[in-house]
C-alpha positions as CSV (number, residue, x, y, z in Angstrom):
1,X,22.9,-79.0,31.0
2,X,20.0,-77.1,32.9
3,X,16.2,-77.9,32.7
4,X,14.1,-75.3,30.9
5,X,9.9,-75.0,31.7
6,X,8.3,-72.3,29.2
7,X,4.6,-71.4,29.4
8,X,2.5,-69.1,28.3
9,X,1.9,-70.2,25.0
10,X,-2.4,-69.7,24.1
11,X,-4.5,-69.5,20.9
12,X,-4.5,-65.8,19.9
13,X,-6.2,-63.5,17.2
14,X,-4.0,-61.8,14.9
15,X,-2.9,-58.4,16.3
16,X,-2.8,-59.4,19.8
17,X,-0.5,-60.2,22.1
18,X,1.5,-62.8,24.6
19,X,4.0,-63.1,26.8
20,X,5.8,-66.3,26.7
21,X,8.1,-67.5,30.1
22,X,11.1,-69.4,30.5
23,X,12.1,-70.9,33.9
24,X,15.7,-72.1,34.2
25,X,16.5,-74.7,36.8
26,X,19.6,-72.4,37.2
27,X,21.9,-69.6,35.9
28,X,22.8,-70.0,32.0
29,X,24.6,-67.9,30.0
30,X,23.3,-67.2,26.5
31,X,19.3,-67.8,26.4
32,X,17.2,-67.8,23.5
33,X,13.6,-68.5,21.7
34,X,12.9,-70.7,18.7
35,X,10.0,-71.8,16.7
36,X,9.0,-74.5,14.7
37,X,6.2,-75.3,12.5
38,X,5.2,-78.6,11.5
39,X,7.4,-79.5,8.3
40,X,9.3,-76.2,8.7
41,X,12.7,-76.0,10.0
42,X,13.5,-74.6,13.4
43,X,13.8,-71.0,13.6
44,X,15.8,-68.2,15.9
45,X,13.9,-66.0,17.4
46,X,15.7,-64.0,19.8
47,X,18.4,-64.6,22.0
48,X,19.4,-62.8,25.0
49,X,23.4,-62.4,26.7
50,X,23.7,-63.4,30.5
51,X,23.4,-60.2,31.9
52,X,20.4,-59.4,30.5
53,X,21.9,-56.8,27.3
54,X,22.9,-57.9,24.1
55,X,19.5,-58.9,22.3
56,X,19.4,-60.1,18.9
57,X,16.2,-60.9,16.7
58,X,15.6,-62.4,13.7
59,X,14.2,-59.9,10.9
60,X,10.5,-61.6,10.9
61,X,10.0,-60.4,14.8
62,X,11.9,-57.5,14.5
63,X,9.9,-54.2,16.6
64,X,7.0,-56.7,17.7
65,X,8.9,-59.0,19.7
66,X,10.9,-57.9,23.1
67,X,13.3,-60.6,24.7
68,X,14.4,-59.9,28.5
69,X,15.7,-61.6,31.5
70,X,14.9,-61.5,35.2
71,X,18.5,-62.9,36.3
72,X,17.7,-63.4,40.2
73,X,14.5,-65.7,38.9
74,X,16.4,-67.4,36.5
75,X,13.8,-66.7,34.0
76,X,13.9,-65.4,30.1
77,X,10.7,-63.7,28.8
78,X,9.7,-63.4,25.0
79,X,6.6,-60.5,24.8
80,X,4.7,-60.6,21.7
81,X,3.1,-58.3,20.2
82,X,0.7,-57.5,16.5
83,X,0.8,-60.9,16.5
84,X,0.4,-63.3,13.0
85,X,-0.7,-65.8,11.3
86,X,2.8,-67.1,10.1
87,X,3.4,-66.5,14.1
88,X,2.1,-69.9,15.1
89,X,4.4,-72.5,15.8
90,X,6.1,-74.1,19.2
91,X,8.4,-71.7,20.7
92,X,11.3,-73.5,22.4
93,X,13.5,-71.8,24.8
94,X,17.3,-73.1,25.0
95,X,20.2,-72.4,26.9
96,X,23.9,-72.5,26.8
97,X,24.7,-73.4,30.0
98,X,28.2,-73.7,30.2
99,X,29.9,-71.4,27.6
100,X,29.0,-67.6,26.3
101,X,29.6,-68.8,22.3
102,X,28.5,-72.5,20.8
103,X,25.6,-74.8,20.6
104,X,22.9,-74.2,22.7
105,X,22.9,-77.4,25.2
106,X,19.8,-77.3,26.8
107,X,15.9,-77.2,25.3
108,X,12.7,-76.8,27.0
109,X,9.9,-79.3,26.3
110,X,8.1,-76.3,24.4
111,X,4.7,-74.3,24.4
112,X,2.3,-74.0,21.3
113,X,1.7,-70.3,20.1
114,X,-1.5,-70.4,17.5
115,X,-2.8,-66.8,16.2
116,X,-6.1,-67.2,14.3
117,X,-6.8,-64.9,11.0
């Protein structure tokens, strides 16, 4: 496993934007964003390869939100943009740290995203 530290995560207005970070306590392979609401299920958000390419979104974030990857800081970045309402939830970062495909093994502790109507 690897430890995961996001931040960034702010009370916004709707139609504005933030730029969440993801510091890896070394390299991973596959890294990606999730959400969860309260009494909602967790939700994929984007996920990024190892070398930085092969981003994949979920249709609800689809042309507002951009994942990337600075590979020599070990860091993922999710920028968000015409923020929400139905935005707000904790955005989790996770990692697979030792294969390409399977489970993510590794979850940060989280950072709270609220946009306000």
């Amino acid at each position: 496993q690897v430890q995961l530290v996001e931040s960034g995560g702010a009370l916004v207005q709707a139609g504005g934007s933030l730029r969440l970070s993801c510091a890896a306590s070394r390299r991973t392979f596959t890294m990606g964003w999730f959400r969860q609401d309260p009494g909602k299920e967790r939700e994929f958000v984007a996920a990024i390869g190892w070398s930085g390419g092969g981003a994949v979104y979920a249709d609800s974030v689809k042309g507002r939100f951009t994942i990337s990857r600075d590979i020599a800081k070990n860091t993922v970045y999710l920028q968000m943009s015409n923020l929400k309402p139905e935005d707000t939830a904790a955005y989790y970062c996770a990692a697979r740290s030792t294969k390409v495909t399977g489970p993510y093994d590794s979850w940060g502790q989280g950072t709270q995203v609220t946009v306000s109507s």
